[in-house]
C-alpha positions in Angstrom: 49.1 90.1 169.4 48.8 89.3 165.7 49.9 92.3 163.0 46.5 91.8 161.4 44.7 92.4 164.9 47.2 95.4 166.0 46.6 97.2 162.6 42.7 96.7 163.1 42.8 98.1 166.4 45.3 100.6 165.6 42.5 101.7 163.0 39.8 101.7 165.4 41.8 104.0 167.6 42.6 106.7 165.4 38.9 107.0 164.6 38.2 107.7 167.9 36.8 111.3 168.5 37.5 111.9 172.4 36.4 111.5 175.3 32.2 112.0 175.3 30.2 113.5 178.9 28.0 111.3 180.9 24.7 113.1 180.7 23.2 115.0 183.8 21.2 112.6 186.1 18.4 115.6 186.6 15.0 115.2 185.1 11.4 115.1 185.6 12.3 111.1 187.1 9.1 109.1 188.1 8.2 109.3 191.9 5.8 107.2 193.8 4.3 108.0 197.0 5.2 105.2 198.5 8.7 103.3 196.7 8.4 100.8 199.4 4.9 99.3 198.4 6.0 100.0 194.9 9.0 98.0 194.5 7.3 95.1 196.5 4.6 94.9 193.8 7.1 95.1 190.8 9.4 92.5 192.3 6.8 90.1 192.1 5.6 91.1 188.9 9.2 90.1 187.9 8.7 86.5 189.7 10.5 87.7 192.9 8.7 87.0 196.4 9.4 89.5 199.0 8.6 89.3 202.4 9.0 92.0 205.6 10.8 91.7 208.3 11.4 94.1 211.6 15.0 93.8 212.3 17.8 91.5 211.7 16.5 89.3 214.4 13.6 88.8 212.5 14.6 88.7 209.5 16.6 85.1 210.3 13.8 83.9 211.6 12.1 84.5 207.8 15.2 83.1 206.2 14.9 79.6 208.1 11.0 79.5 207.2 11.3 80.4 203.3 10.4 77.1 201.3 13.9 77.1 199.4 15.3 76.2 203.0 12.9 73.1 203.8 15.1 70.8 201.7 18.2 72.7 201.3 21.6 71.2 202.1 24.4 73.8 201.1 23.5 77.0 202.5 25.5 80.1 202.8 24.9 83.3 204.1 26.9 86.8 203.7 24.4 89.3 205.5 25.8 90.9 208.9 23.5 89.4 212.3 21.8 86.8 209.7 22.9 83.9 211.1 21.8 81.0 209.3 23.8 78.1 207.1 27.1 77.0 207.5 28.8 77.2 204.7 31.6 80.3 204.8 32.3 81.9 201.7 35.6 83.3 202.6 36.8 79.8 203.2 36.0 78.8 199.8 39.5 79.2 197.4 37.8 77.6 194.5 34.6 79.0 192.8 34.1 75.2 191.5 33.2 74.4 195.0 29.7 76.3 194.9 28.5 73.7 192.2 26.2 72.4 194.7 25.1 75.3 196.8 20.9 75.7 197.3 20.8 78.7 199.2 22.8 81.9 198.9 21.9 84.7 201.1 23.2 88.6 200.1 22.4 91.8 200.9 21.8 94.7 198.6 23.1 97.9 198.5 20.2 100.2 197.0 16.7 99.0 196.0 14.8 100.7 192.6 11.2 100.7 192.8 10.5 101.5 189.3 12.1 97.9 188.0 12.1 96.1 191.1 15.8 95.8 191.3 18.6 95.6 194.2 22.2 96.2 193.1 24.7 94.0 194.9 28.3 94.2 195.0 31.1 92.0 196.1 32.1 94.4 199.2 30.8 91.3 201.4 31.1 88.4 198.8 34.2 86.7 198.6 33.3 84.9 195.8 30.8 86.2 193.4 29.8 84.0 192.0 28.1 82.4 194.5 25.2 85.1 193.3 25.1 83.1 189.6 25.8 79.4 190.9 23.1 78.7 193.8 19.9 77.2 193.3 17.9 79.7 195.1 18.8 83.5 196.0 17.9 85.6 199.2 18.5 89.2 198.9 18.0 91.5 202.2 17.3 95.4 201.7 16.6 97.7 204.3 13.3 99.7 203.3 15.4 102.9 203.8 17.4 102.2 200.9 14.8 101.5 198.2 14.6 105.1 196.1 12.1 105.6 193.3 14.1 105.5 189.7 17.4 104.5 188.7 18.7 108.4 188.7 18.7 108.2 192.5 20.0 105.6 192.5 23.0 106.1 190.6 23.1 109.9 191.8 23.8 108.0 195.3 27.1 106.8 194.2 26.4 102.9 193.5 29.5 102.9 191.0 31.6 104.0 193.9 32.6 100.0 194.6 36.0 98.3 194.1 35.7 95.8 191.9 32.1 94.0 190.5 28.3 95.0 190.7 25.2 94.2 189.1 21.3 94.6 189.1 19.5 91.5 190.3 15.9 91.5 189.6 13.8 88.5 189.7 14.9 85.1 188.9 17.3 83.9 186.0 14.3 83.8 182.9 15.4 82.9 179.4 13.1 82.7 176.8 13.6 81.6 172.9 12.5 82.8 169.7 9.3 80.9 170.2 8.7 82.7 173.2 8.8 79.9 175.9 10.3 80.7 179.3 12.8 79.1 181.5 13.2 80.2 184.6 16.6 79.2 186.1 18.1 78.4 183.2 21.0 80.7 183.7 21.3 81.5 187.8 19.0 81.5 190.6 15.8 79.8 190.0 14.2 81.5 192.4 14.6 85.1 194.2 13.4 85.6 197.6 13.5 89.1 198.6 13.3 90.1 202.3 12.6 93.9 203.2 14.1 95.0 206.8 11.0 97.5 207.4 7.9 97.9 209.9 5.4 95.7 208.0 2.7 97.6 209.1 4.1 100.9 207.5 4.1 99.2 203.7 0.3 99.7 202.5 
């Protein structure tokens, strides 16, 4: 490290004024009376198409009938009893090698209805970056995970993972200063969602 750079961040350190409290996670959070229906609809206000399925058995069935599979080549596919693709992700030692993956298939840990989001970490995902490289994106939620607001979810402990997690909501969008969007431009470009739930339970 440079002496210009150590003295800057020597500075920088001495200004700091402790250590500050996360705040409380209590409040008056939103609720809906139904967070299942809920998140479907704001998924696919975010561009996101979710689908139902009862079981795992099912829900393969889904996967192999989604349009992003009618043409797909490279498909991959990290969610317990989903058996479809053939690419393994644990057998890939090079991230470089995902440059021409279509389909990646993932499941999430906890759903939010309020944004439409599912928070996936790299417990099951060798390589994470299959989430950022693949043409198209699956994510599978069981309905019994979906809460209503971000303070359940992070009151249910979805920090507690090892090493990387994010929010996924929707498809990559990008827009510029003159407000044109691009969808894809920057990861998936397009999110299919698929809900392990009784369909007939989701009003």
């Amino acid at each position: 490290m440079g002496k210009a750079k150590a003295e800057i961040l020597g500075r920088l350190e001495r200004q700091t004024e402790g250590t500050v409290e996360l705040p409380t996670l209590t409040g008056d959070w939103i609720q809906y009376a139904d967070p299942v229906a809920q998140f479907r609809d704001t998924a696919i206000k975010v561009s996101a198409q979710v689908y139902f399925a009862e079981g795992r058995a099912a829900c393969t069935q889904l996967v192999k009938q989604l349009d992003c599979m009618k043409t797909a080549e490279e498909v991959c596919c990290c969610v317990t009893e989903v058996e479809v693709g053939s690419l393994v992700l644990s057998s890939v030692t090079d991230p470089h090698e995902l440059d021409s993956l279509d389909v990646f298939i993932a499941e999430g840990t906890i759903g939010v209805a309020e944004n439409g989001a599912i928070w996936v970490d790299d417990e099951n995902i060798s390589q994470r970056v299959a989430l950022f490289l693949t043409q198209h994106l699956v994510l599978v939620i069981e309905s019994g995970k979906i809460l209503n607001n971000l303070a359940e979810a992070y009151s249910a402990g979805i920090m507690d993972f090892s090493r990387f997690g994010c929010w996924i909501s929707g498809p990559s969008k990008t827009a510029d200063i003159e407000q044109s969007l691009v969808i894809g431009a920057h990861g998936a470009r397009t999110l299919d969602i698929i809900v392990i739930h009784e369909k007939q339970k989701v009003k």
